[in-house]
N, C-alpha and C positions, 0 to 999 in steps of 0.2 A: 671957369673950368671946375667941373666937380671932382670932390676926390671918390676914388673907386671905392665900391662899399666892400665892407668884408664878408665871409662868409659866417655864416650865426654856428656858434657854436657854446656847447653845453661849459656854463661855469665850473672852476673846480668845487665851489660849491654843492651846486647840482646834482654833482657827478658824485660827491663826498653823501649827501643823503640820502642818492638811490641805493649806492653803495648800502648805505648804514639798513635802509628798509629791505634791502634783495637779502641780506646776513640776518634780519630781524625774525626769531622763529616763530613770533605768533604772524608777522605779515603771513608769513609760508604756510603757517596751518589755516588762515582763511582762503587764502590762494587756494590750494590745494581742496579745500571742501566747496569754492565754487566752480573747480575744474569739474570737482568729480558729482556738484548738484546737475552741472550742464551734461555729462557723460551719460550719466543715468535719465534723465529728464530726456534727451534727444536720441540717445543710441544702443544705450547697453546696461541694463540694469541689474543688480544682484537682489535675489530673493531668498528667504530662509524657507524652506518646505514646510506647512503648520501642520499638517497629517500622515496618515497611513496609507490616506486613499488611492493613491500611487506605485502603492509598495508592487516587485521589488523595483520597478524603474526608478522611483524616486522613494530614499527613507526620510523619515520622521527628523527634521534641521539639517539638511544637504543644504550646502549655498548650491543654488543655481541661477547663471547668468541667463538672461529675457534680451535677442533682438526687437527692440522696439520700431526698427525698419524692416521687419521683414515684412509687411501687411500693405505696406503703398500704394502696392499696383493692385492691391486684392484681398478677399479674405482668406482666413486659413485652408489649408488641406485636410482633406480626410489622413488621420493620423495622426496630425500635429498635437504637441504636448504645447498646450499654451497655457500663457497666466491670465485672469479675466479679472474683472472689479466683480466684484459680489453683489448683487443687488438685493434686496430685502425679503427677495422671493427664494432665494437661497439658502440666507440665517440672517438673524437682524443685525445691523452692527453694534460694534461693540460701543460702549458707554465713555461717551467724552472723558477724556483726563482731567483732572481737577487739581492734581499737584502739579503746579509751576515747574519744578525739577524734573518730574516721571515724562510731563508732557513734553521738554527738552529733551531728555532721551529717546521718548520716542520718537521725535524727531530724526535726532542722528541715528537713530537705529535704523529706520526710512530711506536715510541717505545715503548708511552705509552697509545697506542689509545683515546688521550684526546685531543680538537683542530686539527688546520688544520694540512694534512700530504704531504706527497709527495706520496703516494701508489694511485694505477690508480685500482683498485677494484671494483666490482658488488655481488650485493646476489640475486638472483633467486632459483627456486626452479629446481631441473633435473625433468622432463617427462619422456624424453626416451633415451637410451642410444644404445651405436655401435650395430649396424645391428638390431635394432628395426625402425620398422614401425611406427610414428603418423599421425594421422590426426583428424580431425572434418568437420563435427558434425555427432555425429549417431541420433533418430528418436528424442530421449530426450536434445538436445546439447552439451553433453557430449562429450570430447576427446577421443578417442580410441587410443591404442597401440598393435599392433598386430592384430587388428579387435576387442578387447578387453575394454568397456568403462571403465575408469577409476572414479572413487569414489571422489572427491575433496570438501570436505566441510570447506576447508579455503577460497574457493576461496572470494573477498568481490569485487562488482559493475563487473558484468562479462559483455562484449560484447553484446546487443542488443539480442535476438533470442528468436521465437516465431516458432513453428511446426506451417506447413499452414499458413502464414502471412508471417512472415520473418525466412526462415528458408535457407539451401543450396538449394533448388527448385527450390524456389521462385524468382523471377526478380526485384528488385534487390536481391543478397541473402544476407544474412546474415554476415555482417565482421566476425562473430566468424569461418566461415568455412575455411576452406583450406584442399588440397587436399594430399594424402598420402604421406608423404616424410619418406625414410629408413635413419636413420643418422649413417654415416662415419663411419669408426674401428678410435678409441681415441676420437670421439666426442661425445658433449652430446646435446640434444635438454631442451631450461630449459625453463620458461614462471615466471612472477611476481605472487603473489598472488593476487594483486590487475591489475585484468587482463585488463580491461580499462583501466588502465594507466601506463601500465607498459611495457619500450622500452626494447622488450626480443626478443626471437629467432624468433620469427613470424612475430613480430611486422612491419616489411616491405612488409612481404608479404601481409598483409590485402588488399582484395578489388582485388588482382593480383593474376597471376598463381604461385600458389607456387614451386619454383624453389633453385637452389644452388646459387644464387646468389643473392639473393634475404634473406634466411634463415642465420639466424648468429648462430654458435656454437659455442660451450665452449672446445677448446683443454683440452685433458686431462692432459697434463704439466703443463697447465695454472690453473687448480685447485690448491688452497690456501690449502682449509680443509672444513671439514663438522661444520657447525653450529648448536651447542646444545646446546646453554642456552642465554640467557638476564641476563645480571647481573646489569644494572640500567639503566632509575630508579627504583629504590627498588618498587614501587608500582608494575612494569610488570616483578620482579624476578621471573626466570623461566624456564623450560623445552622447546625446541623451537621444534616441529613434524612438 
C-alpha cells in the first residue's frame, strides 16, 4: 500500500528569499524598468517634443504619449499627429555616442522619455495619405486634398499669402503654393503645425516645381504611433487633435 503523497508546497525558506528579493529595492528598480521597456516597446510610449514645428499644438519638450496600437488595422488618418523614425532623407542621424556613460543615459532617456535619447524621431501632422492628391492653394490659401479644401485652425504663423497680391498667380507667387502631387501606396504627406517653420514634406519644394524628389514622405513602417495626449507640463495636460 502506498502512502498518500502530499501536496508540494513552498519552503519556509523559499518563501523567506522571495520575501527578501520582493523587499530588495534594486530587484524593484529593474522589475519596474522592464515593465515599463515592455509598455513602451508594445503600447504606449512617452516622447520629449525636439522642436517648434508643431507649435502651438505641441511646444518645444511637451512629454507626449504615442499609441503604438493604434495603426494595426491601418494607416494613419488624414489629421493625425503621429511620431515617425526619421530617415536620412529627412536630416542625417545624429552621431553615435562614444561615452560609455552618455550612451547609458541615452538609453534610459529612450526608455523613459526623460533627457537626451538615442531615438532619430519627428511629429508632424498626416495631410494626405496613399493615392490622395495635395496641393495648394485654392482662391482662400487653403490646401486641398482631392480638389477638396481642407479646414486647419491649428495651423499658427502660416506661409505669406494674399489673393491678388501674393497669391499662385501672381509673380512672384506665393511660397505657400505648390502644385498637385498624388502620394505613393504606404506613404504619407504630413506638414508642421507651425507651418513657417516647420522642415516637413514640402518644405524643399517651396519656391520649386514640386516633384518626387524634392517631397519627403513618411513610410508607413516608419510610423511610431498616433499622438494623443501631453502629459507635462501639467499646465498643457491634455487631449492632443
Amino acid at each position: 500500500m502506498t502512502e498518500p503523497t502530499e501536496p508540494l508546497t513552498a519552503t519556509p525558506a523559499r518563501v523567506s528569499v522571495l520575501r527578501r528579493l520582493a523587499r530588495n529595492p534594486l530587484v524593484n528598480l529593474v522589475a519596474a524598468f522592464v515593465v515599463l521597456a515592455l509598455v513602451q516597446t508594445f503600447l504606449v510610449r512617452l516622447y520629449s517634443v525636439p522642436s517648434g514645428s508643431m507649435e502651438s499644438t505641441l511646444e518645444v519638450g511637451d512629454r507626449i504619449l504615442v499609441n503604438r496600437l493604434a495603426y494595426l488595422g491601418g494607416g494613419p488618418a488624414d489629421g493625425d499627429v503621429i511620431v515617425f523614425n526619421a530617415s536620412t532623407a529627412w536630416e542625417p542621424s545624429p552621431p553615435a555616442e562614444t561615452n560609455p556613460l552618455k550612451a547609458v543615459a541615452r538609453w534610459v532617456g529612450g526608455l523613459v522619455g526623460i533627457g537626451p535619447t538615442n531615438d532619430h524621431v519627428l511629429v508632424k501632422r498626416v495631410i494626405a495619405g496613399p493615392g490622395e492628391t495635395v496641393s495648394c492653394c485654392d482662391a482662400k490659401g487653403r490646401i486641398t486634398v482631392d480638389g477638396t479644401a481642407i479646414d486647419e485652425p491649428y495651423i499658427l504663423d502660416d506661409v505669406p499669402f494674399e489673393a491678388g497680391v501674393l497669391d499662385c498667380s501672381t509673380v512672384p507667387a506665393s511660397l505657400r503654393c505648390f502644385t498637385p502631387f498624388t502620394v505613393p501606396d504606404d506613404q504619407y504627406f504630413v506638414l508642421g503645425d507651425h507651418r513657417s517653420a516647420s522642415s516637413d514634406s514640402i518644405a524643399q519644394c517651396r519656391g520649386a516645381p514640386t516633384t518626387a524628389t524634392c517631397v519627403r514622405l513618411v513610410d508607413r513602417s516608419g510610423v511610431v504611433g498616433h499622438v494623443f495626449s501631453i502629459v507635462f507640463p501639467f499646465t498643457r495636460l491634455g487631449a492632443v487633435s
